[in-house]
C-alpha positions as CSV (number, residue, x, y, z in Angstrom):
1,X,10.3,-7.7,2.6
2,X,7.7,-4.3,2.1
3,X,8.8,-2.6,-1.9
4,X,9.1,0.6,-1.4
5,X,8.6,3.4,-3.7
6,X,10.3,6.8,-2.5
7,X,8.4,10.3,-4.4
8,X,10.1,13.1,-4.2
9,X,11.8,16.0,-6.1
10,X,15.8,16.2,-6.5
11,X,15.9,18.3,-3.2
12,X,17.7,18.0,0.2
13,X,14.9,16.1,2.1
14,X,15.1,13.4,-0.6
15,X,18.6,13.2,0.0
16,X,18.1,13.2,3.5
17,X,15.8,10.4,3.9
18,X,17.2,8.5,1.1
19,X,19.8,6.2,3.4
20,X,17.3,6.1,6.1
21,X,15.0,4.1,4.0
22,X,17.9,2.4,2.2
23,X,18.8,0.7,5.5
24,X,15.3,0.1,6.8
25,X,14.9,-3.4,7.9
26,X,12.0,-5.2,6.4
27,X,12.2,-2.9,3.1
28,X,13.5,-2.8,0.0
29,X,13.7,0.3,-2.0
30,X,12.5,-0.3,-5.5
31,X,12.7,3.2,-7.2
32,X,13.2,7.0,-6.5
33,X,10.7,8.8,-8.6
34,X,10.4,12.3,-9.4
35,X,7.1,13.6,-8.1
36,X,6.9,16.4,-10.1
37,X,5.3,14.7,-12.9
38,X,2.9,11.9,-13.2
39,X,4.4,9.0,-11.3
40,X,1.1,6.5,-12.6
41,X,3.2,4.4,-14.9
42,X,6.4,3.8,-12.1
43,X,3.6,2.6,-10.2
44,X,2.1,0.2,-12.1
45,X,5.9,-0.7,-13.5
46,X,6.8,-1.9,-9.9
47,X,4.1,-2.0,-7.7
48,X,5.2,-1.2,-4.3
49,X,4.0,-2.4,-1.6
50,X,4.2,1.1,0.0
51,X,4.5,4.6,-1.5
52,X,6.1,7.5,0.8
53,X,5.6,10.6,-1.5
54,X,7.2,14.3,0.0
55,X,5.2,17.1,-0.9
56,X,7.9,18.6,-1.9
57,X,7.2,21.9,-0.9
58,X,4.2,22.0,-3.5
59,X,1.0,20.3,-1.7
60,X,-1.1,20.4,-4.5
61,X,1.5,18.5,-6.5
62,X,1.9,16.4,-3.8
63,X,-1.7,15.3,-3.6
64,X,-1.6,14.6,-7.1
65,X,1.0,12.4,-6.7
66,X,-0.8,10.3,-4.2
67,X,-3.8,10.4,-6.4
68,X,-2.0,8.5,-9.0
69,X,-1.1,5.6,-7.1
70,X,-4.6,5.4,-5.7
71,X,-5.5,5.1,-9.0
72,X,-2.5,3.0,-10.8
73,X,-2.1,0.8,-7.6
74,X,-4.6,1.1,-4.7
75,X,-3.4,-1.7,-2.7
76,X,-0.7,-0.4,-1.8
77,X,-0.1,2.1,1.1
78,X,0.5,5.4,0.7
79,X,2.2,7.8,3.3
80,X,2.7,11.6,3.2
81,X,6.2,13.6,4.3
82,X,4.1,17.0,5.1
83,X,6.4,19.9,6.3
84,X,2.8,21.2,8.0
85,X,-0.3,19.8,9.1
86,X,-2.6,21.9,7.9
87,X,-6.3,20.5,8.2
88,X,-7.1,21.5,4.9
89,X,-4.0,19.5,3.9
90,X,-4.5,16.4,6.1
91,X,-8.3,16.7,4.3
92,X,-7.4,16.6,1.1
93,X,-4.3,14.0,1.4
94,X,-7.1,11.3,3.0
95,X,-9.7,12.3,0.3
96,X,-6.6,11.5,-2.1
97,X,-6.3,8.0,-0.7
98,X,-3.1,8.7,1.8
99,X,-3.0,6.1,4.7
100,X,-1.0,7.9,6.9
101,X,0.8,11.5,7.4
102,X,4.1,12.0,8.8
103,X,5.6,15.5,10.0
104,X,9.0,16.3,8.4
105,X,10.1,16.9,12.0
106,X,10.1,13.2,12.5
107,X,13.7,11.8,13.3
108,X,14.9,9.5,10.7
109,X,14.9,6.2,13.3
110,X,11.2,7.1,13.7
111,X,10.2,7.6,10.2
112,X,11.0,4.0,9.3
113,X,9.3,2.7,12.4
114,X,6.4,4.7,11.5
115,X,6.8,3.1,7.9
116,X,6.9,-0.1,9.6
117,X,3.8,0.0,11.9
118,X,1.6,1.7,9.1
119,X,2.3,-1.4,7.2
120,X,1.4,-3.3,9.8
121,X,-1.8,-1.2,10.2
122,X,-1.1,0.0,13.9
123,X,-1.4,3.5,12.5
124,X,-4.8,5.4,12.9
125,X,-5.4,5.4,9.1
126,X,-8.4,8.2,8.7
127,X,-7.6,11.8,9.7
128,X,-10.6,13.2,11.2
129,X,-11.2,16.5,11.4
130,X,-11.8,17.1,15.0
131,X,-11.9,20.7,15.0
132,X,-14.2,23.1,12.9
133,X,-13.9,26.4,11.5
134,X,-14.0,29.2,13.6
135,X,-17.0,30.4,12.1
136,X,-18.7,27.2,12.8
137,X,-17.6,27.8,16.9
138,X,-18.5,30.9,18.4
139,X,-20.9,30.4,21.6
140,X,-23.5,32.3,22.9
141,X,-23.4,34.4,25.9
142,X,-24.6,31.3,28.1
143,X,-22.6,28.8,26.7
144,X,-19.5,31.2,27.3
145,X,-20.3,31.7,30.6
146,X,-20.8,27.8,31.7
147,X,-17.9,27.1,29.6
148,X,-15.9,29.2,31.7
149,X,-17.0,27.8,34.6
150,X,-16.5,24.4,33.4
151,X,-13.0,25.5,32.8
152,X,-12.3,26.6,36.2
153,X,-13.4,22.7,37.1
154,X,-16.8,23.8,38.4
155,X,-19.5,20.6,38.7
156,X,-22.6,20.7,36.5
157,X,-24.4,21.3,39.9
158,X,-22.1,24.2,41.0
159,X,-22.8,25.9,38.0
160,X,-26.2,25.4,38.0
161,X,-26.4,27.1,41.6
162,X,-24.3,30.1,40.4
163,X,-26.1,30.7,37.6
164,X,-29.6,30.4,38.8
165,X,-30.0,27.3,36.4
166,X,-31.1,24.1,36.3
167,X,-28.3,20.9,36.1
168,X,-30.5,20.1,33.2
169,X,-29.9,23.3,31.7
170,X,-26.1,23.3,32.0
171,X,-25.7,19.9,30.5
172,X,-27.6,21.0,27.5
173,X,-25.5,24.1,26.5
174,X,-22.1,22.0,27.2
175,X,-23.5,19.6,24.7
176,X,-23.9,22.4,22.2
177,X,-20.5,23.6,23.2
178,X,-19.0,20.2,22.6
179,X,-21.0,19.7,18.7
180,X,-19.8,23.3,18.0
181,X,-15.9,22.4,19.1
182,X,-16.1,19.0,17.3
183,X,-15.0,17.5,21.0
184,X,-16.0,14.7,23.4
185,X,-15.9,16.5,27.1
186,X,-15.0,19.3,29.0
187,X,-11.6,19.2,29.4
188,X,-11.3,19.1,25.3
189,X,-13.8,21.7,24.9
190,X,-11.9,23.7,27.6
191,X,-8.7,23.5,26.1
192,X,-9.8,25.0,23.0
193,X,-11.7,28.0,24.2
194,X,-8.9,28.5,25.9
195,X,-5.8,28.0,22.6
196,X,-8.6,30.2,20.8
197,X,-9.5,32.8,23.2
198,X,-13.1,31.9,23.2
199,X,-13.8,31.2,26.9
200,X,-15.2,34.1,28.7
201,X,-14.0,34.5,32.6
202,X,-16.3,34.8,35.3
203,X,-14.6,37.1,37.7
204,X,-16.7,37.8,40.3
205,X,-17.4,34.0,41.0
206,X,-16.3,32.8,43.9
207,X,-14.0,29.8,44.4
């Protein structure tokens, strides 16, 4: 039987979640604290096994909150409620010490199964940013323009015989493309050019 230790504020979603997690098999609740204060010394008090804290509506108070158990009890896991995921967010939550972060959208069935299987560590732990800043992704003409083809599912050699390129050639400006995007292949790389309008189409190509 997990302890669990519920942070919240006195608002609906505590309310909400509160007979979810009452009835959760496998867990007992051990407190409700408020989580808009320092929650350090209900931590060390009963040292839960795991620590959902809400963020309330208030991030940087939630991510304070998850801070203090890190530090009062860092054996113990600690799970966001976000009501976004917001890189920046996700960032800063993991930097805090969070093990895992859970979209308010979640049904309450699923929240405690995702309680359950955190615990159990079948929960990738470590957010990783996967995409950069815009800044960091804008592509040159060339890259652009094999991108695009790319996109359109043209082979490294097809596009090297359009363009007047070598294969060689082609697979070093994808690879650019891909460090830029933070992405492992095409069809990642071509899915966001495309969500961020950065692709540029090659019209007068034929198919």
């Amino acid at each position: 039987m997990k302890r669990l230790l519920v942070i919240a504020d006195r608002s609906q979603m505590a309310g909400a979640i509160r007979p979810a997690l009452l009835q959760a098999a496998g867990f007992r609740v051990v407190g409700f604290a408020d989580g808009r204060g320092s929650v350090a010394g209900h931590v060390r008090e009963l040292l839960p096994d795991v620590v959902l804290v809400d963020d309330m509506g208030d991030p940087p108070e939630a991510i304070a909150r998850l801070r203090d158990v890190a530090n009062a009890h860092p054996v113990a896991k600690a799970l966001l409620l976000a009501s976004c995921m917001d890189e920046d967010l996700l960032d800063e939550a993991f930097d805090a010490g969070v093990d895992a972060v859970i979209s308010k959208t979640i049904r309450e069935a699923a929240l405690v199964t995702v309680l359950r299987e955190t615990v159990r560590c079948n929960v990738v732990h470590r957010y990783r940013r996967l995409r950069p800043r815009y800044e960091e992704c804008r592509l040159t003409r060339r890259e652009s323009e094999i991108l695009g083809l790319a996109a359109q599912g043209y082979t490294n050699r097809r596009i090297a015989r359009e363009l007047w390129i070598t294969e060689q050639t082609v697979k070093f400006h994808l690879s650019n493309t891909y460090r830029k995007f933070g992405v492992a292949n095409r069809t990642e790389a071509s899915h966001y050019a495309y969500v961020n309008d950065l692709i540029m189409r090659h019209e007068t190509l034929a198919t």
